[in-house]
C-alpha positions as CSV (number, residue, x, y, z in Angstrom):
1,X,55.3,-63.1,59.8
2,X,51.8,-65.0,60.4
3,X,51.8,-64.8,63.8
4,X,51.9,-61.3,63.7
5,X,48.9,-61.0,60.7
6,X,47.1,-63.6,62.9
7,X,47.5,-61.5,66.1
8,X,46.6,-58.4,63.8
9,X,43.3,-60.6,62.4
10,X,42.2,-61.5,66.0
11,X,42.4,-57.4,67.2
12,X,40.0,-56.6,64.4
13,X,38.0,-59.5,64.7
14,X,37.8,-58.8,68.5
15,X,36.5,-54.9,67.7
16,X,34.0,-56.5,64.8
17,X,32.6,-59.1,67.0
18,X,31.2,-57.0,69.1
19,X,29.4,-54.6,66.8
20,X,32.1,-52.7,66.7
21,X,33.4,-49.9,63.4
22,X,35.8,-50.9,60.4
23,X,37.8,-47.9,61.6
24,X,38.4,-49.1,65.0
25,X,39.0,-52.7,63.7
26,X,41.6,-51.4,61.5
27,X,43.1,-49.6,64.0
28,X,43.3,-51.9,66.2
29,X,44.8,-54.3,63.5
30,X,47.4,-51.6,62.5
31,X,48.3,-51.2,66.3
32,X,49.0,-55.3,66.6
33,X,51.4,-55.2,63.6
34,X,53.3,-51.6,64.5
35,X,53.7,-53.3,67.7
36,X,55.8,-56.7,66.2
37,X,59.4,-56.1,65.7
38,X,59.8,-58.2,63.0
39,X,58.0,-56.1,60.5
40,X,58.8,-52.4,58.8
41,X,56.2,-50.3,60.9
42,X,56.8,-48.5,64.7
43,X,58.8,-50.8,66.3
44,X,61.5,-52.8,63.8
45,X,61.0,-49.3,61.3
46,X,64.1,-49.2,58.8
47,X,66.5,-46.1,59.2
48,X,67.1,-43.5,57.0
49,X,70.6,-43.2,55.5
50,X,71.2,-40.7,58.6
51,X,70.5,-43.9,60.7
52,X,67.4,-42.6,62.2
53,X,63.6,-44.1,62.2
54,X,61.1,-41.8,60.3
55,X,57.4,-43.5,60.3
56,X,54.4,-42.8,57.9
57,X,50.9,-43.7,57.9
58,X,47.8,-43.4,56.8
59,X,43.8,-44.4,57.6
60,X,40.5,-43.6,55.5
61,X,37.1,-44.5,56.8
62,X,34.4,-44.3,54.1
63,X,31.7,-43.5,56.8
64,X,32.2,-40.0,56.1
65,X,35.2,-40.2,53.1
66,X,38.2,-38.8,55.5
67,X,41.7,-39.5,56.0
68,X,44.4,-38.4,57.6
69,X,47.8,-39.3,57.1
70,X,51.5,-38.6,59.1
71,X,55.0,-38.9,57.6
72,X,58.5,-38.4,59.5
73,X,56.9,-39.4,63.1
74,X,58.8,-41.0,66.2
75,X,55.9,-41.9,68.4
76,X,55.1,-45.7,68.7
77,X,52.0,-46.3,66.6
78,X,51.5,-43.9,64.0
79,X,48.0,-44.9,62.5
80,X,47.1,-44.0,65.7
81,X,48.4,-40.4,65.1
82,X,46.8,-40.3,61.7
83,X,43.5,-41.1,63.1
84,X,43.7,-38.3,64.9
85,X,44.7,-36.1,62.1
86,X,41.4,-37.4,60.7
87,X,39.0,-37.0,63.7
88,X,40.6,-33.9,65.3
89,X,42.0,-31.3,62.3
90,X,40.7,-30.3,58.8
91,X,43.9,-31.4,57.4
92,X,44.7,-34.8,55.8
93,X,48.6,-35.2,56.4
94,X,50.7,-33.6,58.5
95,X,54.8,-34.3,58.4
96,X,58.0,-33.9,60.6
97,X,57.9,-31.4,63.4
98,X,54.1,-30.4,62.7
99,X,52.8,-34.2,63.4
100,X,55.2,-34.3,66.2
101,X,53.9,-31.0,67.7
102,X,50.2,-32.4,67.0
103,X,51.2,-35.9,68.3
104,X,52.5,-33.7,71.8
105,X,48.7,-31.7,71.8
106,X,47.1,-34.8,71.5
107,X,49.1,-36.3,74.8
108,X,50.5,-39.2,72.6
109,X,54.1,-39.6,73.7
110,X,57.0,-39.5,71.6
111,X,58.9,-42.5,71.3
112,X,62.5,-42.6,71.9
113,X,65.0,-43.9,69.4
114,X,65.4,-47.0,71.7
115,X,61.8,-48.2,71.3
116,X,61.7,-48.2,67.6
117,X,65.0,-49.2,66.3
118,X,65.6,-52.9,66.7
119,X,68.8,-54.5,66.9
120,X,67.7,-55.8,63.1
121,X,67.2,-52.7,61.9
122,X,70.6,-51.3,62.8
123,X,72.1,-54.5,61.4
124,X,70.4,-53.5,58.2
125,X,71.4,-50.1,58.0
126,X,74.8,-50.9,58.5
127,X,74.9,-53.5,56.1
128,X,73.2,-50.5,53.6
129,X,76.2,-48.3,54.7
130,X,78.7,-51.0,53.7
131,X,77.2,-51.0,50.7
132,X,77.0,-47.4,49.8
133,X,74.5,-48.5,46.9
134,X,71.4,-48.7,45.6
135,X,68.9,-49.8,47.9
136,X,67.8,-52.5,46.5
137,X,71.0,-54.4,45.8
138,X,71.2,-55.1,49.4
139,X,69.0,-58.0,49.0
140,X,69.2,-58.8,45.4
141,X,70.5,-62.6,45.0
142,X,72.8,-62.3,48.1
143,X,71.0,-65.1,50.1
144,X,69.7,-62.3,52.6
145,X,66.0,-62.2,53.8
146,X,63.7,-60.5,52.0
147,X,63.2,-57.1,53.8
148,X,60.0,-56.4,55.8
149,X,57.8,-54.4,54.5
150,X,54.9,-51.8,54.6
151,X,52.0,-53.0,56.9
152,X,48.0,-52.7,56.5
153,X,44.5,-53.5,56.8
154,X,41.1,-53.4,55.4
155,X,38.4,-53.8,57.3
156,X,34.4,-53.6,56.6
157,X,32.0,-53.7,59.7
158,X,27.9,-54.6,60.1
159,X,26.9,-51.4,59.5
160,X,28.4,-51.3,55.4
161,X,31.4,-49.2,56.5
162,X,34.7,-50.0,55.2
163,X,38.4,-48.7,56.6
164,X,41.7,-48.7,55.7
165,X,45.3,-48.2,57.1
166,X,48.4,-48.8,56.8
167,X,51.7,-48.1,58.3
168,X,55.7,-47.8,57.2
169,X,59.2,-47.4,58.4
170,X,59.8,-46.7,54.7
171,X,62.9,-48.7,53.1
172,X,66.5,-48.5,54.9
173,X,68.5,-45.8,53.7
174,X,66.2,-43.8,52.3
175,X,66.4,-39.9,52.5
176,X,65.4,-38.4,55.3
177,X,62.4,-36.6,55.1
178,X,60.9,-38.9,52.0
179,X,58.0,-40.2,52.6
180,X,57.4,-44.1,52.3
């Protein structure tokens, strides 16, 4: 989607422009594309095979050589949530109920099934459950779309320092709980 990577490029630039970090600017990037439906991160995420969104992310900022990272989340922009993994624990990931009881502390809301899941993204989980098969025959030379897929960003600032995120709704059917 280019309007989405343009929209994404223009939230970064906005941040950089102004003097701003490569953390914030990716960020800010990462927030823009979890925000577009028509893309595999927060909102539009694919469901597991128990027909449920699981999210995963992750940032790095070379500034000081952290990351943090979440897998298995339900709020509505999870780079967001691994930033503060980064900046707020000694940790690097946290998964599943943890991230969600860290998400809660932090005062980032949950988001509710509704939010993520897109009327595409149940399509193509039923479509998966029709199939019963390996995941990647669903789109192998059947005239579908390509599926969406994992978003990121790179960013490098003024100052030298250079970011990185990225964000998932991991491929439809996949496990619950794997991480992806």
């Amino acid at each position: 989607n280019m309007q989405a990577c343009e929209a994404a490029v223009d939230a970064a630039y906005a941040v950089l422009s102004k003097g701003g970090k490569a953390v914030d600017a990716v960020e800010a990037a990462v927030n823009v594309l979890e925000n577009d439906t028509s893309l595999n991160a927060g909102r539009g995420c694919s469901l597991t095979e128990a027909g449920e969104p699981e999210c995963d992310a992750l940032i790095m900022d070379s500034e000081d050589l952290r990351c943090g990272a979440v897998a298995g989340v339900r709020v509505a922009n999870p780079i967001s949530l691994a930033r503060s993994v980064m900046e707020k624990t000694e940790h690097v990931l946290l998964v599943g109920e943890g991230a969600m009881k860290f998400a809660q502390s932090e005062g980032m809301p949950l988001a509710a099934r509704e939010y993520l899941v897109t009327a595409e993204s149940e399509e193509e989980w039923r479509t998966w459950r029709g199939y019963k098969d390996n995941v990647q025959s669903l789109f192998a030379a059947s005239g579908q779309p390509e599926p969406h897929d994992t978003v990121g960003c790179v960013a490098l600032d003024a100052e030298g320092g250079l970011a990185c995120g990225t964000s998932t709704g991991g491929v439809v059917g996949k496990r619950v709980g794997r991480v992806g």
